[in-house]
C-alpha positions as CSV (number, residue, x, y, z in Angstrom):
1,X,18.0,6.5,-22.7
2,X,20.7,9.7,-23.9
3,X,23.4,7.7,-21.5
4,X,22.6,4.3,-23.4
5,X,22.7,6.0,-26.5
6,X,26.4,7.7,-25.3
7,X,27.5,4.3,-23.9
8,X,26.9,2.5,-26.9
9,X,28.7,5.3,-29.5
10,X,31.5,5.5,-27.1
11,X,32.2,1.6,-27.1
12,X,32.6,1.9,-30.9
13,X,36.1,1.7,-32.1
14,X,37.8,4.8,-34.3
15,X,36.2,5.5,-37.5
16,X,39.8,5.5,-39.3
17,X,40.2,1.2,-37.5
18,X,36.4,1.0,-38.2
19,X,37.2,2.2,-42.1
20,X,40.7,-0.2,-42.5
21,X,38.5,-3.2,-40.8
22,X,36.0,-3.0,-43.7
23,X,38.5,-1.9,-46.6
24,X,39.8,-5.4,-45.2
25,X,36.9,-7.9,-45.0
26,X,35.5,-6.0,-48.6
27,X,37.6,-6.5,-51.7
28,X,41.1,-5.6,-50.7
29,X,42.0,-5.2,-54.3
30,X,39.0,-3.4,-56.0
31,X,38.9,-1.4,-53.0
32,X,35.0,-0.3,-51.5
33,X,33.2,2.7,-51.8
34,X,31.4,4.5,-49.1
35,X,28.0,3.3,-49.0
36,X,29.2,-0.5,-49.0
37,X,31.5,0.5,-46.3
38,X,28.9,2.4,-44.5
39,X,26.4,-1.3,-44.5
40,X,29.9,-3.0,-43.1
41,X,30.0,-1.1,-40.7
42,X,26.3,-1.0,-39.6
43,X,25.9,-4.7,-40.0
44,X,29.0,-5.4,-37.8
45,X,28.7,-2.5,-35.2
46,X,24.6,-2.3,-35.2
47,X,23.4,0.8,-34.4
48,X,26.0,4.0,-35.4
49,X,25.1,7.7,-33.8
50,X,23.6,10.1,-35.3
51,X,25.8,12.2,-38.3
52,X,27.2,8.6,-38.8
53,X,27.5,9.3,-42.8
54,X,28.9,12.7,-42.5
55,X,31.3,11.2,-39.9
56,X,32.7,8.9,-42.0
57,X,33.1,11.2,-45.1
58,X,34.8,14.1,-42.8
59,X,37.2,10.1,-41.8
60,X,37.4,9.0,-45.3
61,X,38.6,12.3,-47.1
62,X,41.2,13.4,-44.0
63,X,42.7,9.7,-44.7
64,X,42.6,10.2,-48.4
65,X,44.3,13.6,-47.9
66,X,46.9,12.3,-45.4
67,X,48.0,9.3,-47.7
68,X,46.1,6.7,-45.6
69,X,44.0,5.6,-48.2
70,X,43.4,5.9,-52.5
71,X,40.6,7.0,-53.9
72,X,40.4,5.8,-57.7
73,X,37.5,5.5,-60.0
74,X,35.1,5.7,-56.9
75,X,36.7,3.4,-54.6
76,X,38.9,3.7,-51.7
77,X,41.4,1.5,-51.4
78,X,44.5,0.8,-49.0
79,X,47.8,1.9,-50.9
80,X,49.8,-1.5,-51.6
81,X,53.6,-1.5,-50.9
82,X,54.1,-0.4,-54.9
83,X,51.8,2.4,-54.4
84,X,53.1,5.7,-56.1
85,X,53.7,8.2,-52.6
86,X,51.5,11.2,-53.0
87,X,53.1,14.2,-54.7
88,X,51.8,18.0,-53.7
89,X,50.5,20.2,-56.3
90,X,53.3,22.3,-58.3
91,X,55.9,21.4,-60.0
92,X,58.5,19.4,-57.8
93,X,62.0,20.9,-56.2
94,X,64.9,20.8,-57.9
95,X,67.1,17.7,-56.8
96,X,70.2,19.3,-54.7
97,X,74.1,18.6,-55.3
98,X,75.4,18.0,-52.0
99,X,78.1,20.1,-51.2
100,X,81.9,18.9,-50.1
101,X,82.9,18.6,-47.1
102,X,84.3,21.3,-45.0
103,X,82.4,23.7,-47.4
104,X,80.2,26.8,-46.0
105,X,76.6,27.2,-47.6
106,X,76.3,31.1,-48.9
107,X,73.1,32.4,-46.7
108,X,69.9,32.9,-49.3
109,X,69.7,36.2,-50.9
110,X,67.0,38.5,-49.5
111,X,63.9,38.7,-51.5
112,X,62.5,42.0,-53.3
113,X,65.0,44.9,-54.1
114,X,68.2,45.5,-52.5
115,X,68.4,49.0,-50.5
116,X,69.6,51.9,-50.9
117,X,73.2,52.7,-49.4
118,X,72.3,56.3,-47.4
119,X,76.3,56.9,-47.5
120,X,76.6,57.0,-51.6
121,X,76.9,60.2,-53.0
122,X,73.7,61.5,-54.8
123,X,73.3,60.3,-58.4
124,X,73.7,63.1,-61.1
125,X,70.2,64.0,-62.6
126,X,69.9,62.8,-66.2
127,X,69.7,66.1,-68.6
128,X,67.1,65.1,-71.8
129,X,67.7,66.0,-75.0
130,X,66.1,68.5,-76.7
131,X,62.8,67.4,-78.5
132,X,63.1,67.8,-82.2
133,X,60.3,68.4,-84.9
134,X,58.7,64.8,-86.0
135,X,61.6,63.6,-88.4
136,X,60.0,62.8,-92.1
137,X,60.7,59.4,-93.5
138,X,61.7,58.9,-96.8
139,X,58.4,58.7,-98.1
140,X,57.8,62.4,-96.9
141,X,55.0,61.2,-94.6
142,X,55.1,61.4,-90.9
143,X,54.7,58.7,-88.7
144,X,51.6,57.7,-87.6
145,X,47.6,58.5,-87.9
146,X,46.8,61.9,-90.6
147,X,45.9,64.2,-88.3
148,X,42.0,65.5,-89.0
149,X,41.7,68.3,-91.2
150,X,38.6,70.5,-90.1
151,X,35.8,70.2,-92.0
152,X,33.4,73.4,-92.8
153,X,30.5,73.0,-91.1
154,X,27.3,71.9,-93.3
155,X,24.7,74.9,-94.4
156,X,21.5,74.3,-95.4
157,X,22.3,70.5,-96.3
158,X,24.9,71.5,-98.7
159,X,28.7,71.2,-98.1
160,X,30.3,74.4,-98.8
């Protein structure tokens, strides 16, 4: 019974040639979705193994992924010669000049920071200046939040 079983699955076609087959005999232009092409298939190739509906949605999505097919509004359909190509995520590469003839490419400049020449003389130490007293604008505040003034602590309820 298990070798029957195994005979029949492995006189089955591909799943991508099954897939095309049915995107074919379906609507072409409207495109199928998977259940309709999962009945194609069934009612043209009986019996399918076991796993048959993850099998074809692993099929359907690596041939969505890789171009193969379009998947819009629910449908999968076979990309027609006016087809826009797929584009990857990101915004696209700049288009390239091509250089002149005869002309040497500069090699790519190395990424992160550049290091540090171990010949070069030591680099003199910055002196800073000497910190002043905070200057007082001409409104004879200085800058920034009062600073709190100590309060006398609270006897007996009343402030002193």
């Amino acid at each position: 019974m298990a070798t029957e079983e195994h005979h029949r699955s492995s006189s089955l076609p591909p799943y991508p040639q099954m897939i095309m087959e049915a995107l074919d005999a379906l609507n072409p232009t409207e495109g199928a979705n998977k259940s309709t092409i999962s009945k194609f298939m069934e009612t043209k190739y009986g019996e399918m193994p076991c796993g048959h509906s993850d099998l074809l949605s692993h099929h359907l999505n690596m041939m969505k992924d890789s171009g193969e097919l379009l998947f819009i509004k629910n449908s999968y359909l076979k990309p027609g010669p006016g087809a826009p190509l797929k584009r990857g995520r990101g915004r696209p590469p700049k288009p390239r000049e091509p250089l002149p003839p005869g002309t040497i490419p500069a090699p790519p400049r190395p990424r992160g920071r550049p290091r540090k020449d171990p010949n070069a003389p030591p680099a003199p130490k910055k002196s800073k200046p000497p910190s002043s007293p905070p200057s007082i604008s001409s409104t004879g505040r200085p800058r920034g939040r009062p600073r709190k003034v100590n309060a006398q602590p609270l006897q007996n309820g009343v402030e002193a």
